[in-house]
C-alpha positions as CSV (number, residue, x, y, z in Angstrom):
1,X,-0.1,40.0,17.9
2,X,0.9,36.5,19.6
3,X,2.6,33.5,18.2
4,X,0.5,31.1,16.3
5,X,0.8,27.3,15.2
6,X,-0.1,25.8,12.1
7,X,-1.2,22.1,12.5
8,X,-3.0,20.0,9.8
9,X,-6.2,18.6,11.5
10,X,-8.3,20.0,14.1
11,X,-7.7,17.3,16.9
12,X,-3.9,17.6,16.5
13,X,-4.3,21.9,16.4
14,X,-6.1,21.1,20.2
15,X,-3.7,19.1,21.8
16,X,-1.0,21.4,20.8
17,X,-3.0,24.4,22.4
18,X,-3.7,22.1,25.5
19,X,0.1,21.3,25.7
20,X,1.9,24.4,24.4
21,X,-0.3,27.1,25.6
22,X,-0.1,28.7,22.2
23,X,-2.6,29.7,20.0
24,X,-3.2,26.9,17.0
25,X,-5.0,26.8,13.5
26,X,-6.1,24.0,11.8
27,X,-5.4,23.5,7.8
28,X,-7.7,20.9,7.9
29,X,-5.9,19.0,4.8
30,X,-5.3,21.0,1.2
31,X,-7.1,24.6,1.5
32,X,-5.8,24.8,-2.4
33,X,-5.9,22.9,-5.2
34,X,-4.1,22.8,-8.5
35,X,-6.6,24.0,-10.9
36,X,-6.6,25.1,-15.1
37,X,-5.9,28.8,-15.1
38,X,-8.8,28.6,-18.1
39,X,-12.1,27.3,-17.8
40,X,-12.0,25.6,-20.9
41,X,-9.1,24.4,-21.8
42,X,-7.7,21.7,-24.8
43,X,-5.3,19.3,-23.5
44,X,-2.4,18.9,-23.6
45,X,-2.4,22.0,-21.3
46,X,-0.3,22.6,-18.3
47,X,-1.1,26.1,-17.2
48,X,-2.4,25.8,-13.8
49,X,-2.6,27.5,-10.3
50,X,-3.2,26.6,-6.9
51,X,-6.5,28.2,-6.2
52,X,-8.9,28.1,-3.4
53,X,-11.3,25.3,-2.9
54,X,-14.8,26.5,-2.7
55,X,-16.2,24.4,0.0
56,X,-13.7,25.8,2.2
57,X,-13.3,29.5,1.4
58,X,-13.8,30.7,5.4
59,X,-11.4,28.2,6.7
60,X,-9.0,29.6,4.3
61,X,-9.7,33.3,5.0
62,X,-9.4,32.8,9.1
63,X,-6.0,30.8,8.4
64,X,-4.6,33.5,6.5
65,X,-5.1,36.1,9.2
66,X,-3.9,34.2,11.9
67,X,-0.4,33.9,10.1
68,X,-0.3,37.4,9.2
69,X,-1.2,39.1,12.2
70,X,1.3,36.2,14.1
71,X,4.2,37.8,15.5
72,X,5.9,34.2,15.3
73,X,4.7,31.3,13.4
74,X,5.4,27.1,14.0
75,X,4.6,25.1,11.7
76,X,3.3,21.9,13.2
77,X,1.9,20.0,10.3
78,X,2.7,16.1,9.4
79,X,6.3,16.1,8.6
80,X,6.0,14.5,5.3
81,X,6.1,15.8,1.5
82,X,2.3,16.5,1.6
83,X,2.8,18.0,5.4
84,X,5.2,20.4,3.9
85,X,3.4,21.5,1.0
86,X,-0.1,22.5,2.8
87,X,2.3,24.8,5.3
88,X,4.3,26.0,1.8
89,X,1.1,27.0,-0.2
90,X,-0.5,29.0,3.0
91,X,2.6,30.5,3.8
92,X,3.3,31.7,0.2
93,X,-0.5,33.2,0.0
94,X,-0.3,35.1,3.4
95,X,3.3,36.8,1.7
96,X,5.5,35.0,4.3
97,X,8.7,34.0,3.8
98,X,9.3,30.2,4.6
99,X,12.3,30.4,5.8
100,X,11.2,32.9,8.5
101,X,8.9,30.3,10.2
102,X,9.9,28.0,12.6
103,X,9.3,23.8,11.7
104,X,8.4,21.9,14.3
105,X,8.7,17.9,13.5
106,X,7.6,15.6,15.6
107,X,6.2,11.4,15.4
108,X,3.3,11.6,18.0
109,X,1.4,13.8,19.4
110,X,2.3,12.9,23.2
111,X,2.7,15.9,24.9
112,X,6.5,14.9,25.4
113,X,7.0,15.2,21.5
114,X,5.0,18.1,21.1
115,X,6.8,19.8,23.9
116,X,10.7,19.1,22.3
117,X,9.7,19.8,19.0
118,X,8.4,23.2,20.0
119,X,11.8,23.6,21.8
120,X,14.0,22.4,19.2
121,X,12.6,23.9,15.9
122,X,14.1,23.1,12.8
123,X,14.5,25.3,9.5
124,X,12.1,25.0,6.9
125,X,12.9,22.0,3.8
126,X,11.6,23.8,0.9
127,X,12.7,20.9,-0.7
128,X,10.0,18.8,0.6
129,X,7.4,21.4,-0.2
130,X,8.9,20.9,-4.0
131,X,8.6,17.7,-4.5
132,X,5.3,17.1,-3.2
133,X,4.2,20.5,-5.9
134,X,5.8,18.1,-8.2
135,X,4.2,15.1,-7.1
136,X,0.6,17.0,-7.8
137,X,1.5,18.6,-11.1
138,X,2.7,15.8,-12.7
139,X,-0.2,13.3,-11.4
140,X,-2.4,17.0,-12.8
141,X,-0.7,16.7,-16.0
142,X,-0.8,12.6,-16.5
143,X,-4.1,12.7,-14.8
144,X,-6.1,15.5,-16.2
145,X,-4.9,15.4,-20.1
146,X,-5.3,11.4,-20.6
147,X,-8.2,11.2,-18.9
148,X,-9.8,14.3,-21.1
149,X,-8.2,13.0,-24.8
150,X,-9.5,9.3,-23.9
151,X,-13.2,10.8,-23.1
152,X,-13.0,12.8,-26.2
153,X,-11.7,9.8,-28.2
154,X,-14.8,7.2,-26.5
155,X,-17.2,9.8,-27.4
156,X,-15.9,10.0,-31.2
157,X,-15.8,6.0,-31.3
158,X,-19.5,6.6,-30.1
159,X,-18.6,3.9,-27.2
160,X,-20.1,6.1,-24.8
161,X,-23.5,7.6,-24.3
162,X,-23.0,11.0,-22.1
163,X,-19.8,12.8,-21.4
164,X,-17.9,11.9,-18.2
165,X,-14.2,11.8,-17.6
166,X,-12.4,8.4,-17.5
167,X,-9.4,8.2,-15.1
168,X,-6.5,7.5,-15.8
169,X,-3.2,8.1,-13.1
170,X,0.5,7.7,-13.5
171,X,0.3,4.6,-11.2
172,X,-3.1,3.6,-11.0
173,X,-2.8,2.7,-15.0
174,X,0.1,0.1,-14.5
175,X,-2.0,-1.7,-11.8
176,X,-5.0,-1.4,-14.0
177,X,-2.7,-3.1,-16.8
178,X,-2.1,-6.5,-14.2
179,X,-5.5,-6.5,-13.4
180,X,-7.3,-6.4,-16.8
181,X,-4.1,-9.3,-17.8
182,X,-5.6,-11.6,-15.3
183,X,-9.3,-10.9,-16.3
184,X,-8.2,-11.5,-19.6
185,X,-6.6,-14.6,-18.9
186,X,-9.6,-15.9,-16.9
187,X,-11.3,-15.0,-19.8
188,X,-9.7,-17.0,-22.0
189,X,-10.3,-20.2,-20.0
190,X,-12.4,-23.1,-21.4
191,X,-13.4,-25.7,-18.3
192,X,-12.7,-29.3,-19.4
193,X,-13.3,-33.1,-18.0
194,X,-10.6,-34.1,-15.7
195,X,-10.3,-37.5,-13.3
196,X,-8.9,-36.2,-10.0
197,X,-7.1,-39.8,-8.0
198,X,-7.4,-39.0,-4.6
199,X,-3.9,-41.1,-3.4
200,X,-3.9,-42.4,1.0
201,X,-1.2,-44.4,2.0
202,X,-2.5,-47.3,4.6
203,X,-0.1,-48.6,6.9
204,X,-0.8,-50.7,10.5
205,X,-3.9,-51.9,8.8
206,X,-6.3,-48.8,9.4
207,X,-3.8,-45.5,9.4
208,X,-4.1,-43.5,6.5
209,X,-2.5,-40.8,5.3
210,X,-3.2,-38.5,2.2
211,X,-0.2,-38.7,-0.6
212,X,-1.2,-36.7,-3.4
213,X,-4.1,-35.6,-6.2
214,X,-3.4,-36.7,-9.3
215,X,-5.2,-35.0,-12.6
216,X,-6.0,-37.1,-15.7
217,X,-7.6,-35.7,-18.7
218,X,-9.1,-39.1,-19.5
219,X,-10.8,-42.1,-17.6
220,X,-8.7,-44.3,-19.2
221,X,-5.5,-42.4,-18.4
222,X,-7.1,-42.3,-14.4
223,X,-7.6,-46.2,-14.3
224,X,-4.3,-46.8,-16.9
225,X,-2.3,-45.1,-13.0
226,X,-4.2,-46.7,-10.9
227,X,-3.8,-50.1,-12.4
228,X,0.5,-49.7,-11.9
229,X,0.0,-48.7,-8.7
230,X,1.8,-51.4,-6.2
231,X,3.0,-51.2,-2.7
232,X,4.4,-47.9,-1.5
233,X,8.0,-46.8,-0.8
234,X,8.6,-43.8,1.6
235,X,12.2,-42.8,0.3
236,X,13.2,-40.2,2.6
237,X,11.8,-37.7,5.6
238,X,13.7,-34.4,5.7
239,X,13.6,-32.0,8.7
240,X,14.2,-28.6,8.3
241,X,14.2,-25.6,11.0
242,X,13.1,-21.8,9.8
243,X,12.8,-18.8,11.3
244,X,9.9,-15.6,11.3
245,X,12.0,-12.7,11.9
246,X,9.4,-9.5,12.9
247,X,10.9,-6.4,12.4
248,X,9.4,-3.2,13.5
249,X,6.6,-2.3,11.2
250,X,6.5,0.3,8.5
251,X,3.2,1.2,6.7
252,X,3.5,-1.0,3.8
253,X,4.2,-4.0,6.6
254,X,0.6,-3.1,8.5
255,X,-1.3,-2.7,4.9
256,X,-0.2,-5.7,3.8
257,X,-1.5,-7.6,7.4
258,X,-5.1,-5.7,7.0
259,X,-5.4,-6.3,3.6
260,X,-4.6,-10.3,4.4
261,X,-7.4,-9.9,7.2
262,X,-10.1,-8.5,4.5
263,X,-9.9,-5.0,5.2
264,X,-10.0,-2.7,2.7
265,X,-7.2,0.2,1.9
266,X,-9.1,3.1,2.5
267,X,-10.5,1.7,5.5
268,X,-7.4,1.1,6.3
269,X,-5.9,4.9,5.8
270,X,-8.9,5.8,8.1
271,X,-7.8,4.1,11.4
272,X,-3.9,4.6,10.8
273,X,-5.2,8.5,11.0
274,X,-7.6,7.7,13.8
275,X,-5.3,5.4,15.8
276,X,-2.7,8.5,15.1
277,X,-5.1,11.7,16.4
278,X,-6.5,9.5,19.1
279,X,-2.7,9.2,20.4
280,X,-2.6,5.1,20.5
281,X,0.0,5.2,18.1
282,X,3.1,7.3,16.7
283,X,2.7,8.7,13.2
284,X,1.8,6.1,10.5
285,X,3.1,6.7,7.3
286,X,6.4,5.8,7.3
287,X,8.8,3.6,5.4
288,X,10.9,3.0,8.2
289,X,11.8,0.1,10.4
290,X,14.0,1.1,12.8
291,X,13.4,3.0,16.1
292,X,16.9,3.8,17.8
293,X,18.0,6.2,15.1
294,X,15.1,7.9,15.9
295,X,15.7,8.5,19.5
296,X,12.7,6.1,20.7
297,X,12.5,4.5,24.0
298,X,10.3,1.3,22.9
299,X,11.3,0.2,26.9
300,X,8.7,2.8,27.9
301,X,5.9,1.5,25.3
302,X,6.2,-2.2,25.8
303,X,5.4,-1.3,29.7
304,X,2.3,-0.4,29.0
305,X,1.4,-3.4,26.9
306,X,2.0,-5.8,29.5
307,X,-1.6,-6.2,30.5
308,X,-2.3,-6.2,26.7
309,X,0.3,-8.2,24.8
310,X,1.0,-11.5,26.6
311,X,4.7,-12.0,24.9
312,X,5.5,-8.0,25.9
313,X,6.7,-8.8,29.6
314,X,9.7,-11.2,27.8
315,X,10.8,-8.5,25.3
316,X,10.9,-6.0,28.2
317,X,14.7,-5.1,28.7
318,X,15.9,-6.7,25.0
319,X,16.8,-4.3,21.9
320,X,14.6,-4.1,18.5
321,X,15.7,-6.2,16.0
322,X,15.9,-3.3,13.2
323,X,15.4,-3.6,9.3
324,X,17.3,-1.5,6.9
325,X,15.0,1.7,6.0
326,X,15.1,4.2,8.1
327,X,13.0,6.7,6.8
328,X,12.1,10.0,7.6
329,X,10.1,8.9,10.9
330,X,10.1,6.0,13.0
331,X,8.9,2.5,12.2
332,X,5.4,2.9,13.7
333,X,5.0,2.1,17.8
334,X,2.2,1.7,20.0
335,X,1.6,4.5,22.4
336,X,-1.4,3.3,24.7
337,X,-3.3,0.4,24.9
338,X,-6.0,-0.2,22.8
339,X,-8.8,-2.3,25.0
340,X,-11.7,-2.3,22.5
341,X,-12.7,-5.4,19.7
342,X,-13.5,-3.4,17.1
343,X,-11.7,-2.6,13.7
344,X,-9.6,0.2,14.9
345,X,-8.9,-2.7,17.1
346,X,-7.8,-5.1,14.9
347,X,-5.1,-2.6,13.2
348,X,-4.1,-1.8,16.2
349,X,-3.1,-5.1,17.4
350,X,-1.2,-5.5,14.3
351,X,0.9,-2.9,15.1
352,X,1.3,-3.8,19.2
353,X,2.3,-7.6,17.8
354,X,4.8,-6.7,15.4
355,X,6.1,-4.2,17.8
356,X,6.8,-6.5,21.0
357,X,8.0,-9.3,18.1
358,X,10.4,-7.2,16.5
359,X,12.8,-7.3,20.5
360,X,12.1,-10.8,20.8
361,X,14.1,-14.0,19.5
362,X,12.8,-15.1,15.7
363,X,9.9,-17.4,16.0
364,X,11.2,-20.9,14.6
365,X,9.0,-23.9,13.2
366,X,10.4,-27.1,11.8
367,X,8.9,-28.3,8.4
368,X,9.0,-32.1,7.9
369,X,9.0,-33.3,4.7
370,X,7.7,-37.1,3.7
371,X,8.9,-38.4,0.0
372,X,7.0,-41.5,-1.4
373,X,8.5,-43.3,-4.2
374,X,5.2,-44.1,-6.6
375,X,6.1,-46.2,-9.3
376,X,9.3,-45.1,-9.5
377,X,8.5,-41.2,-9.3
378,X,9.4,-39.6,-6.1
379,X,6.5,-37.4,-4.8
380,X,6.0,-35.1,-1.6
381,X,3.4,-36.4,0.6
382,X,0.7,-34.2,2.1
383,X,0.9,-35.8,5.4
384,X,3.6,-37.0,7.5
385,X,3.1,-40.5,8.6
386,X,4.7,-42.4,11.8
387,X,6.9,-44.4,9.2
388,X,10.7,-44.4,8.5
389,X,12.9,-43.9,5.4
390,X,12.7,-47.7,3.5
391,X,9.2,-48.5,5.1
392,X,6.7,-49.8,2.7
393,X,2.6,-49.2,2.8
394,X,-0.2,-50.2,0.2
395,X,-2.5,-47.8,-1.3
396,X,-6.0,-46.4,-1.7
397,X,-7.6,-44.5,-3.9
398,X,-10.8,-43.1,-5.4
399,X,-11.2,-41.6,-8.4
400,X,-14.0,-38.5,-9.4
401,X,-14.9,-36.9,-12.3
402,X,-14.7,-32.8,-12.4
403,X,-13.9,-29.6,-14.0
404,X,-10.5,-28.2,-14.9
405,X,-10.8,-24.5,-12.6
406,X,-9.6,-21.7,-14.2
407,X,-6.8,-19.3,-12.6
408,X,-7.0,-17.7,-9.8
409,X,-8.0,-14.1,-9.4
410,X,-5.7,-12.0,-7.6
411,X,-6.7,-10.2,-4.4
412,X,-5.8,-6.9,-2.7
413,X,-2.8,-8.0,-1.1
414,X,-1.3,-9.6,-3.7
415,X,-1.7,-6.6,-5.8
416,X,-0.1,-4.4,-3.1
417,X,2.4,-6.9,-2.4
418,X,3.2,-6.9,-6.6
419,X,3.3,-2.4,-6.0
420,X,5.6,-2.8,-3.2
421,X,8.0,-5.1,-4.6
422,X,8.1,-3.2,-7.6
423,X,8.5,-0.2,-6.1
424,X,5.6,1.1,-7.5
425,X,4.1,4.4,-6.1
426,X,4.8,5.0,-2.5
427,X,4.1,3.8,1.0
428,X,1.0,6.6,0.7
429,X,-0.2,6.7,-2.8
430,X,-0.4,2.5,-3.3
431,X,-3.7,2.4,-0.7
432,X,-5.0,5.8,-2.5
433,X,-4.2,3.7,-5.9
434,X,-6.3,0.6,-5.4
435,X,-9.5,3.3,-3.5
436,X,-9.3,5.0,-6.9
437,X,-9.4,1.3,-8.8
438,X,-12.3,0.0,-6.3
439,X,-14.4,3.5,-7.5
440,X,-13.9,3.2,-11.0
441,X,-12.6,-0.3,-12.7
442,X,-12.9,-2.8,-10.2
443,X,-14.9,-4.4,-7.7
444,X,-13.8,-7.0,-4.7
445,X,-15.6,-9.8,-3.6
446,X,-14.4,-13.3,-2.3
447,X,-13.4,-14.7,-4.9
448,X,-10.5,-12.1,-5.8
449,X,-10.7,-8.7,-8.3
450,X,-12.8,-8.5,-11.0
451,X,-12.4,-5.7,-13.6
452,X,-15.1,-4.0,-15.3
453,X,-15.4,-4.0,-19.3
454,X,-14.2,-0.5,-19.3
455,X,-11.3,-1.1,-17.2
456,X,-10.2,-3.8,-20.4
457,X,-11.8,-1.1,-22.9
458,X,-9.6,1.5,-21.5
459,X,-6.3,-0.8,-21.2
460,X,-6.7,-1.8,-24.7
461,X,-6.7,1.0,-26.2
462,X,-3.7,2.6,-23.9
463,X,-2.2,-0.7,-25.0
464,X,-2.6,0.4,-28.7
465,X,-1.9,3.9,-28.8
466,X,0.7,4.6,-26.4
467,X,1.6,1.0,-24.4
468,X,4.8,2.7,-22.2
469,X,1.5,4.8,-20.2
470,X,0.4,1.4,-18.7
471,X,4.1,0.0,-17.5
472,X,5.5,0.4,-14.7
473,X,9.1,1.4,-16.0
474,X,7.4,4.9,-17.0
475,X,6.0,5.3,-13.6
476,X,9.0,4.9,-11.6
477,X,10.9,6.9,-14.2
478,X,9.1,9.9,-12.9
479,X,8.8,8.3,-9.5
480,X,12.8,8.9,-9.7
481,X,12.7,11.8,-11.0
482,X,10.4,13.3,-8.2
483,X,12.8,12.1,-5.7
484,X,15.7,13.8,-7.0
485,X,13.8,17.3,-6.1
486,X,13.6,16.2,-2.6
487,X,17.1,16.2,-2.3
488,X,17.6,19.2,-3.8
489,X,17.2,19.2,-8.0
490,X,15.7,22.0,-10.1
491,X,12.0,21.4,-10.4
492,X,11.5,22.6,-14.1
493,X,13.2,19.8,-15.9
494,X,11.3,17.1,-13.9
495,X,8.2,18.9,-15.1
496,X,9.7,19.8,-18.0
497,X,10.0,15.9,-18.9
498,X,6.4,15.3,-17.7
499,X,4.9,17.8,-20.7
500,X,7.0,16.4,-22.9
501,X,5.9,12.6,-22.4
502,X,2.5,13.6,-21.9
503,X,2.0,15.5,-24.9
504,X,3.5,12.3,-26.8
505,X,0.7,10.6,-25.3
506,X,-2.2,12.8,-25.7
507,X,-1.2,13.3,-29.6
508,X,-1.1,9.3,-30.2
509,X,-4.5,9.3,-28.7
510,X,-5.3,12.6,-31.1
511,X,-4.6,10.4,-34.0
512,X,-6.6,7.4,-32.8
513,X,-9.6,10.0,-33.2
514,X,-9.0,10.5,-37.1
């Protein structure tokens, strides 16, 4: 008998023996999965169980004993919803009582923080546990059902050859929805002739300067422009100062800057949970951006970035300029330096940048702004020439024939940027959202998102039978609703609503097979 440690992922379980001296098992992620009690089974059904997953049977098994033959047991997996609920599930099947264990929560795994929160255990928040069981049963429920009635009602429509499942999620379908609007809308496009003028201002006999494009949908209508142009007019210059304030960065902030550097969400998830384990950086799934609530000493980390981050030798001995969520863990910090060029690198900098920003003064930049009067019509100039408000120039032009260019697609960030602001899913499930989209609906290239013909097939008939499936207002209705079990509201009417909504949804699809 001997005290034992339940961590989530093997490299984490080693540095907590290596630190704490006490014996540690690895979860290694969900040993259980929520599963139909019946093998075949008619949706809408919602009688299921958290059963074993094959593949990992042993793991399970040797977990198990370790917790029951413990004389003490710490949990030491993430501290999150998910964190929570692999600890909840193991502990329920090995007949312990939660609220026996001891919780250890911690936001790295330096040996400092591994060391207090071994010390200074905290109770067990079943409440946590809950809501992430109610995160799985209603995605199970949504998920599962829709997917199964939309197979069954594509195989009766005969508008697919072989049986497979088609997936549908509580938040994946909304962003599917935006997606297969824009396709649509590129669809819809018809190129036509257009003259583009190509307007320069000329002033001190050879200094140009570029004014403006101009579209015209006929040659005559180009030369009609061209023909009233006279001498220039700049009307007035405006300066105007702004500021980049950095604050310390959350998940969705970092996402956002890899996805803007081409790198793809579950590549991204990958290094976040690399970067973590490794110990370069404190635990990355976080809403928050603040650090002092959260006990951290950023003095000590922005030492050790001197030699690594150029601007971190100013912000040494200033305070973090904090945003308003503070979340559950820190805003995420760099720990060590990270010395090598490669992707991990990349993230990583990301996260050092933003962190040595958010204790320095806001970056400022000044904007200048030319106006040209043009005819009468006051236009912003694309360049800023050495001239004054009142001082005239003549102009040049060319004029080309081309193509009107059809919308532009929208790109990974701009879809996550569209999830965020909407509140859409959370810091964790919107990278897991658009992985599921890239593996089923839609493919990324240059260019921007392109959905697949089944991604449209799919929305349109959603669209048709039961439209509230692909909004977002029914999504975070029951992203509410989740939340309200984390801070403590009975779980059976939150799941209670789910069967309810979908069994509306799977019997408007029932009918669509009649």
């Amino acid at each position: 008998m001997s005290d034992v440690i339940l961590a989530e992922k093997p490299i984490a379980a080693k540095k907590m023996t290596d630190v704490l001296n006490v014996k540690t098992v690895p979860a290694e992620g969900h040993l259980l999965e929520l599963k139909a009690k019946e093998q075949k089974w008619i949706p809408p059904y919602f009688d299921l169980k958290w059963a074993i997953r094959k593949k990992t049977i042993d793991k399970f098994n040797r977990v198990i004993k370790h917790l029951k033959n413990a004389d003490k047991i710490y949990i030491g997996t993430d501290y999150d919803n998910e964190g929570q609920l692999i600890s909840y599930n193991l502990l329920k099947e090995a007949g312990i009582d939660p609220h026996s264990v001891h919780r250890m929560k911690f936001s790295s795994l330096e040996s400092e923080a591994l060391q207090t929160a071994f010390e200074n255990t905290i109770p067990f928040d079943m409440n946590m546990a809950l809501c992430a069981e109610v995160r799985h049963r209603l995605d199970w429920y949504f998920g599962m059902n829709i997917s199964k009635a939309l197979t069954e009602l594509l195989k009766k429509k005969e508008m697919v050859r072989r049986y497979y499942l088609t997936p549908v999620g509580r938040v994946q379908t909304p962003v599917l929805h935006i997606l297969v609007a824009k396709e649509k809308e590129i669809g819809r496009f018809v190129a036509k002739d257009e003259w583009v003028i190509s307007l320069n201002g000329v002033y001190n006999s050879n200094k140009i300067f570029s004014i403006i494009s101009y579209k015209a949908d006929t040659e005559d209508d180009a030369n009609k422009f061209t023909d009233r142009l006279g001498s220039g007019l700049i009307d007035r210059i405006t300066t105007s100062t702004h500021e980049i304030k950095i604050f310390p960065p959350s998940k969705d902030y970092v996402v956002k800057e890899c996805l803007n550097q081409g790198i793809s969400a579950h590549v991204i998830d990958f290094i976040l949970q690399d970067l973590y384990q490794d110990g370069y950086i404190s635990y990355p799934r976080t809403t928050s951006e603040q650090y002092k609530v959260h006990g951290v000493d950023t003095q000590k980390y922005l030492k050790r970035l001197i030699t690594v981050i150029p601007l971190a030798e100013k912000a040494i001995g200033k305070e973090a300029r904090e945003g308003k969520e503070v979340g559950v863990h820190p805003a995420i910090y760099p720990i060590e330096a990270y010395f090598e060029k490669d992707l991990k690198g990349v993230v990583w900098n990301i996260i050092a940048d933003a962190f040595v920003k958010s204790h320095l003064p806001p970056e400022e930049y000044t904007v200048i702004k030319t106006y040209v009067n043009i005819n009468g019509e006051i236009e912003l100039a694309y360049d800023n020439p050495d001239l004054n408000e009142g001082d005239e120039f003549d102009f040049v032009y060319s004029i080309s024939k081309g193509k009107s260019s059809p919308p532009r697609r929208l790109d990974p960030q701009k879809v996550y940027e569209w999830m965020v602001k909407t509140d859409l899913g959370t810091v964790d499930t919107r990278t897991q959202t658009l992985t599921k989209l890239t593996r089923t609906y839609i493919f990324e290239t240059k260019d921007g998102i392109y959905t697949s013909s089944k991604g449209i097939q799919i929305c349109d008939i959603l669209a048709k039978l039961y439209p509230d499936i692909i909004n977002i207002d029914l999504t975070r209705k029951f992203e509410e609703m989740i939340e309200t079990v984390k801070n403590g509201a009975k779980v059976e009417p939150v799941l209670s609503q789910g069967r309810e909504t979908v069994s509306g949804i799977v019997k408007k699809i029932r009918e669509g097979t009649e």
